[in-house]
C-alpha positions in Angstrom: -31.2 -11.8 -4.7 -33.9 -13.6 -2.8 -34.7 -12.5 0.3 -35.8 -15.1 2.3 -32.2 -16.4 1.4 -30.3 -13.7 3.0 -32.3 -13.5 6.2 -31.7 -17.2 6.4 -28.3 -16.5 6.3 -28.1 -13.9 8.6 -30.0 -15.3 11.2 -27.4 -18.0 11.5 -24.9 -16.5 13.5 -24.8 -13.4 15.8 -21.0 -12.5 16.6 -18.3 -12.6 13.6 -14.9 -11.6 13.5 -11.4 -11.8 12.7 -9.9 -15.4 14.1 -5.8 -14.5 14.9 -3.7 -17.6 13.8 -0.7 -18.6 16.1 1.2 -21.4 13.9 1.9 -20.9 10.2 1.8 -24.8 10.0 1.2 -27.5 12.8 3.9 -29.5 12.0 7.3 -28.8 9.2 7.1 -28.7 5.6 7.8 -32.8 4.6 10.2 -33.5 1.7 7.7 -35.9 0.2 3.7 -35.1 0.6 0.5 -36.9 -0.4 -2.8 -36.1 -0.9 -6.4 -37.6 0.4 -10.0 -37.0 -0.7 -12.2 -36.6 2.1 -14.4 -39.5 2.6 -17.4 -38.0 4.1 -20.2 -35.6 3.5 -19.5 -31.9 5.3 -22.1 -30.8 8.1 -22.5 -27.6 5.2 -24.6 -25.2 5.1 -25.3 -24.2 1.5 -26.3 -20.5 0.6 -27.3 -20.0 -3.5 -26.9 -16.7 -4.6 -28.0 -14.6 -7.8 -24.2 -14.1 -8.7 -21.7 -15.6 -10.8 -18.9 -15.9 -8.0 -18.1 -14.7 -4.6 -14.7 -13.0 -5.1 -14.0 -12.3 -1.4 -15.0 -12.6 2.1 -14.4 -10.9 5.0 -15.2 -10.5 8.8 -15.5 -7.6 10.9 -17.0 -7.5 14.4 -20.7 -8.1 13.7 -20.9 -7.1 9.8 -19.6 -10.1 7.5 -18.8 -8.7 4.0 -19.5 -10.7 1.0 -18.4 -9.1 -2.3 -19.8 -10.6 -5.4 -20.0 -9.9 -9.2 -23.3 -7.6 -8.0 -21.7 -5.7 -5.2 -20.9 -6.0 -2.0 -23.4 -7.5 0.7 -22.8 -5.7 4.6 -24.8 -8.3 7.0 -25.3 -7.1 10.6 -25.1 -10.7 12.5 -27.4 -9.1 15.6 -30.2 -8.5 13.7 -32.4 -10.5 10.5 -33.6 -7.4 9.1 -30.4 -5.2 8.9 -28.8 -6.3 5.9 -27.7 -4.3 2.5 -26.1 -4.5 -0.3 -23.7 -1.6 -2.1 -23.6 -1.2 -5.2 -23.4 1.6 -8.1 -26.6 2.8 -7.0 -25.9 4.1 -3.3 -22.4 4.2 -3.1 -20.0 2.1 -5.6 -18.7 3.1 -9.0 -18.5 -0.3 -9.9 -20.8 -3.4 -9.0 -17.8 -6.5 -9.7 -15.8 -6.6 -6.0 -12.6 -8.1 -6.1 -11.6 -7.0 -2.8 -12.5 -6.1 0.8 -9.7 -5.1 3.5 -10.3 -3.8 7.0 -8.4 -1.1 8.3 -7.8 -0.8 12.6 -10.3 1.3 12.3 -13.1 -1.0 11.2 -13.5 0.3 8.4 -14.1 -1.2 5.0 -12.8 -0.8 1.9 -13.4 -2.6 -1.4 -11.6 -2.7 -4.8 -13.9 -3.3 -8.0 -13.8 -3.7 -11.3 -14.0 -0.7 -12.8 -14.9 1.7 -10.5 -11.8 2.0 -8.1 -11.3 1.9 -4.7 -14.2 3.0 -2.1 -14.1 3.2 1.8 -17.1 3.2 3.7 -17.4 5.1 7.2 -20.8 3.8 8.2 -22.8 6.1 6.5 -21.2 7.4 3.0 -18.5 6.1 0.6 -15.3 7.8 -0.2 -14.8 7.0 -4.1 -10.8 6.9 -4.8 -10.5 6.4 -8.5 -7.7 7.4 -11.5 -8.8 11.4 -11.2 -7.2 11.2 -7.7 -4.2 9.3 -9.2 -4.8 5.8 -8.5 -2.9 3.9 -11.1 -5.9 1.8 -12.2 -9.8 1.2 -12.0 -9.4 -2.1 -11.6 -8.2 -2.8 -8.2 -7.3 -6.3 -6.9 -6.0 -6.4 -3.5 -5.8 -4.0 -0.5 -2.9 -4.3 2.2 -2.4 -1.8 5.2 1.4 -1.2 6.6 2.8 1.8 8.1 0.0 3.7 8.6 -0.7 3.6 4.8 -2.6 1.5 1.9 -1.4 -0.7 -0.2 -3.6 -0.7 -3.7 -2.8 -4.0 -6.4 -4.0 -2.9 -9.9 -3.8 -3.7 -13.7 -1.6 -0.2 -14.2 1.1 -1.1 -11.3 0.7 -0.4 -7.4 -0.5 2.4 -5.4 0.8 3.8 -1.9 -0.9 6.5 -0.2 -1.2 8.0 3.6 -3.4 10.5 3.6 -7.1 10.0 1.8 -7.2 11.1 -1.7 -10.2 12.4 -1.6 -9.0 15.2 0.9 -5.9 15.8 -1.2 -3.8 13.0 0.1 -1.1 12.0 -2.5 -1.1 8.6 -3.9 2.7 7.5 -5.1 2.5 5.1 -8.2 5.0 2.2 -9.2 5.6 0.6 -12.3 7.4 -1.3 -14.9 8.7 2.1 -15.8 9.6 3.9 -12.9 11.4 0.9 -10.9 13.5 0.3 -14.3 11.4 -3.3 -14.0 11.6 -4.0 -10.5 8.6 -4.2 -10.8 8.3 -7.2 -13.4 4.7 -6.8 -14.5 2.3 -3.8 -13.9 -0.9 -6.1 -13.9 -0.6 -6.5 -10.0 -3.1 -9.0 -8.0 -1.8 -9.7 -4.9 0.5 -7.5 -2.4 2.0 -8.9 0.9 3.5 -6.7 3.5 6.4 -8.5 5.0 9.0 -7.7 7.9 11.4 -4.2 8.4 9.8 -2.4 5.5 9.1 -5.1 2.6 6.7 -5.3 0.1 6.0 -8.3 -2.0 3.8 -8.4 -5.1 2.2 -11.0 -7.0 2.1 -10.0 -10.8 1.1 -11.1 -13.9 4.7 -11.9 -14.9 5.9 -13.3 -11.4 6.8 -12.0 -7.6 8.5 -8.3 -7.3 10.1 -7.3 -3.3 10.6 -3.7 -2.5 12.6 -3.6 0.1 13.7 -0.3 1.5 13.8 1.2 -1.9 15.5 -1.4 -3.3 13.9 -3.8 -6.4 13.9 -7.5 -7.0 12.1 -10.5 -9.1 11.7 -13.4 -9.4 10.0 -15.6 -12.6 9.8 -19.3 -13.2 13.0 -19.4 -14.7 14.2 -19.0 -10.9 11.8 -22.1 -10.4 8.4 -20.1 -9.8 5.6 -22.7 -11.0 6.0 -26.6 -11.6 7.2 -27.6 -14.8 5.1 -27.8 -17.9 5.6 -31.3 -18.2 4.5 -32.3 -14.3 1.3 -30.5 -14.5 0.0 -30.9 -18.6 -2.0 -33.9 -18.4 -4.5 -32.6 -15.0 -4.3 -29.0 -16.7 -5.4 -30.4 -20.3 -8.8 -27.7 -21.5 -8.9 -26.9 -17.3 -9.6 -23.1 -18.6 -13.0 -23.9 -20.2 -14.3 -24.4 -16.9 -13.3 -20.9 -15.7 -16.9 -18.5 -15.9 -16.1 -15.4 -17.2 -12.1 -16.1 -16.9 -9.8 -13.1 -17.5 -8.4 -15.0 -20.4 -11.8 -15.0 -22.1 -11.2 -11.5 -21.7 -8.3 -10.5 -22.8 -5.4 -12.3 -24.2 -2.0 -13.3 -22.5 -0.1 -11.0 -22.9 3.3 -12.9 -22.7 2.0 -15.4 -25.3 1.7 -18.7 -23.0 -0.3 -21.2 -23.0 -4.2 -20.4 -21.4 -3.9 -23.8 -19.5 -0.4 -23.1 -17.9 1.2 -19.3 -16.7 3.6 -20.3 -14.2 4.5 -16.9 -13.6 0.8 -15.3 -13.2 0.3 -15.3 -9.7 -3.4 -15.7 -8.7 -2.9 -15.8 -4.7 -0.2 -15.0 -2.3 0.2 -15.4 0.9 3.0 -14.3 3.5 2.3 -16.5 6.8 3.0 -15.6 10.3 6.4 -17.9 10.4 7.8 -15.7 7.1 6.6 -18.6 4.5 6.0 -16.8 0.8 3.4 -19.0 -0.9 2.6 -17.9 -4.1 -0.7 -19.4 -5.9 0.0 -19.9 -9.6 -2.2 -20.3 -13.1 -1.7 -24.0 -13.7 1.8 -24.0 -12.2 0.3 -25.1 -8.8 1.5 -23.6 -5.1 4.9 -22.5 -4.9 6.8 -22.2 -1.2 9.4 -19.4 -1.4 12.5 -19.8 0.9 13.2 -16.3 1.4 16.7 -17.0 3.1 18.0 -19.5 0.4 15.8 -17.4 -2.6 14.8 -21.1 -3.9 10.8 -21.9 -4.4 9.2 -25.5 -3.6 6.4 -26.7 -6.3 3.4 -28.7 -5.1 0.8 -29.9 -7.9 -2.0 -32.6 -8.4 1.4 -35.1 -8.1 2.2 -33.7 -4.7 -1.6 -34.0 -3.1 -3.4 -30.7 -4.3 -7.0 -31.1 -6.0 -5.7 -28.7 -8.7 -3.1 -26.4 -10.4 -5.0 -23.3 -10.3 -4.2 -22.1 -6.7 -7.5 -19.0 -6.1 -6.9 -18.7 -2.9 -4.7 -18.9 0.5 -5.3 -18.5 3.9 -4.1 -19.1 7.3 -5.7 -21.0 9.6 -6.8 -21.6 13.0 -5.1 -25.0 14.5 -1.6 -24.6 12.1 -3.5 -25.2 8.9 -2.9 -23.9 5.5 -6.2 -23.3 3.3 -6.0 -23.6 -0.7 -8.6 -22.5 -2.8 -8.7 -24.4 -6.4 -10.1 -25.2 -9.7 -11.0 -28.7 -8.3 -11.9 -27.9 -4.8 -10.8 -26.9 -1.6 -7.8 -28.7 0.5 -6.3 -28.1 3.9 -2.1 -28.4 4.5 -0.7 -29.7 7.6 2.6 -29.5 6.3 2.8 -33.2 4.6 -0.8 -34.2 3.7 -3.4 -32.4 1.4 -6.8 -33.1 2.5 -9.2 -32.4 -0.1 -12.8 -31.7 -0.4 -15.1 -31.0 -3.5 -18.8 -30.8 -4.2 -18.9 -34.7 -3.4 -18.5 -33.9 -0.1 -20.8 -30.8 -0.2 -19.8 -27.9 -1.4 -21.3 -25.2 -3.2 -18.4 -25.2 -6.2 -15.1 -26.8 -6.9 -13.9 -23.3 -8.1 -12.9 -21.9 -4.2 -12.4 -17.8 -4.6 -12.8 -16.7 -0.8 -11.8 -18.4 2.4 -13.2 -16.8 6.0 -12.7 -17.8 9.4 -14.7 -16.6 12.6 -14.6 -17.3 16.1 -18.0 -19.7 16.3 -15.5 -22.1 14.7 -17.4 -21.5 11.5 -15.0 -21.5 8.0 -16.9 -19.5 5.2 -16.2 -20.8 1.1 -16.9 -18.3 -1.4 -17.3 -20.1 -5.1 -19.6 -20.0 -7.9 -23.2 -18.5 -7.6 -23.0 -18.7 -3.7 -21.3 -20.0 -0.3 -21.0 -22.2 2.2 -20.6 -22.4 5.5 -18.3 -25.2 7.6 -17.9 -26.4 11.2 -14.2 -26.6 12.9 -14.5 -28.7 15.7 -12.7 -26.3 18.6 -9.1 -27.4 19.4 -8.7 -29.8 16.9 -9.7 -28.0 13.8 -11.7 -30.8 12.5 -14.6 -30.1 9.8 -18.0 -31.7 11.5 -19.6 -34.3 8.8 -22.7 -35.4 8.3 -23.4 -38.6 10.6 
């Protein structure tokens, strides 16, 4: 990685951390939306890096961590020289990073491919892999509740207190043992929701455990748009995917490359108790948890695309969607859309970061970039 790149980088900005959203959305949910592209150029800054894609982003106080398909990159914000990057040379098993979480106590933790789960303390890594019981190597998102950790992998989902490491015990569930509550044992995404629930994202649709008790939910319950809505934008959409998991290893239910309603790629539980669930090809479902009904939106509806990457919740009552063809913002009835015509690094949109200098951080292919917000209004800056 060059390094003139990174110190330009972190010489940018000297104070990052979390930003706390206060609206789920701005305004309600319309019956009919529409979509926009955004006319102008961004005010972007544009950071190449010698990676295939930036899984995941995330803020913390003055370190912003940047996990990539080469490890994970720890900036310190207060200084140009005090950068590093982990990876299975001084501290992780594995150098692909999937995911970063941040405890209350600061500290990081990042799943990999491969090579488990690691915490970092500031000075050594804890490495929490199958020997200790995790379910799985491969380890795609990391929730906190209840004084415990949350841990999404291909073999099911792991729940543990106490570290591993010092002989904590890690509690595994799975197709098996939740007599298929648990729909699907390839897990990436988790949601921690109110008076005990758990929701997870899975390969073959959306699983709740709530207080010990199992539920699912697939696109026969109306998970995912209809084939027929979304066939024409999603025609050959997976040969643009780098190093997609399908080149990898085959569907395992026997669908179509270009269209898994029921593989959930992002998920997100907002602060007003929305579900949505980001879908391969099937577009962003909104799941009513009273009424159990879901709400498609596709290409017809507004979005760029039907591969939903990414959500996030936003400052100034936004919702963020990372996609195949770019990123778009959600006030509730319009999708405003932006793409590498107006800037960006990528139209594939993994990460999405906020931090209180207003700034909104894209992770895509081989690099990021780095946005403006306009304080109050929300409003990205553009070139003039």
């Amino acid at each position: 990685m060059n390094q003139n790149i990174l110190i330009a980088l972190i010489s940018l900005f000297l104070t990052f951390s979390f930003v706390q959203s206060t609206n789920a959305l701005e305004r309600k949910i319309e019956d009919k939306t529409n979509g926009y592209t955004f006319p102008y150029i961004l005010d972007a800054e544009t950071y190449s890096l010698n990676v295939r894609n930036v899984k995941t982003l995330k803020a913390s106080g003055q370190y912003l961590w940047i996990g990539t398909a080469k490890g994970a990159i720890r900036y310190n914000l207060s200084s140009e020289e005090d950068y590093k990057l982990f990876d299975n040379k001084n501290g992780l098993l594995s150098n692909g990073v999937f995911s970063i979480a941040i405890d209350k106590n600061q500290t990081p933790w990042v799943g990999t491919y491969g090579g488990g789960l690691s915490r970092f303390d500031g000075k050594t890594w804890d490495n929490i892999n199958t020997p200790h019981g995790l379910a799985d190597a491969f380890v795609f998102d990391i929730q906190f509740a209840n004084e415990g950790v949350w841990i999404a992998t291909w073999s099911g989902a792991n729940y543990f207190k106490e570290n591993p490491v010092t002989g904590g015990e890690i509690k595994t569930f799975t197709v098996e043992n939740t007599n298929k509550g648990l729909i699907d044992n390839w897990v990436y995404a988790i949601q921690i929701g109110k008076n005990g629930k758990v929701w997870f994202g899975t390969e073959s649709g959306i699983s709740l455990l709530d207080n010990g008790s199992w539920r699912y939910w697939t696109h026969e319950n109306g998970l995912g748009a209809p084939f027929k809505t979304v066939e024409k934008e999603n025609a050959d959409a997976t040969a643009s995917f780098q190093g997609s998991h399908h080149s990898l290893y085959p569907a395992h239910d026997n669908a179509s490359p270009n269209y898994r309603p029921n593989y959930v790629l992002s998920m997100l539980l907002d602060s007003h108790d929305n579900l949505w669930v980001g879908t391969w090809g099937g577009g962003l479902s909104l799941f009513n948890i009273q009424k159990n009904t879901f709400r498609n939106f596709t290409q017809k509806d507004g979005l760029p695309g039907n591969f939903i990457l990414t959500l996030k919740e936003g400052p100034n009552g936004k919702l963020w969607i990372g996609t195949n063809k770019g990123l778009s913002r959600f006030d509730g009835k319009t999708f405003e859309n932006y793409s590498t015509l107006n800037g960006l690094i990528s139209d594939f949109i993994f990460s999405v970061e906020f931090t209180q200098d207003h700034s909104v951080w894209l992770g895509g292919y081989y690099g990021v970039n780095q946005l403006s917000m306009e304080p109050g209004t929300g409003k990205l800056a553009i070139i003039d």
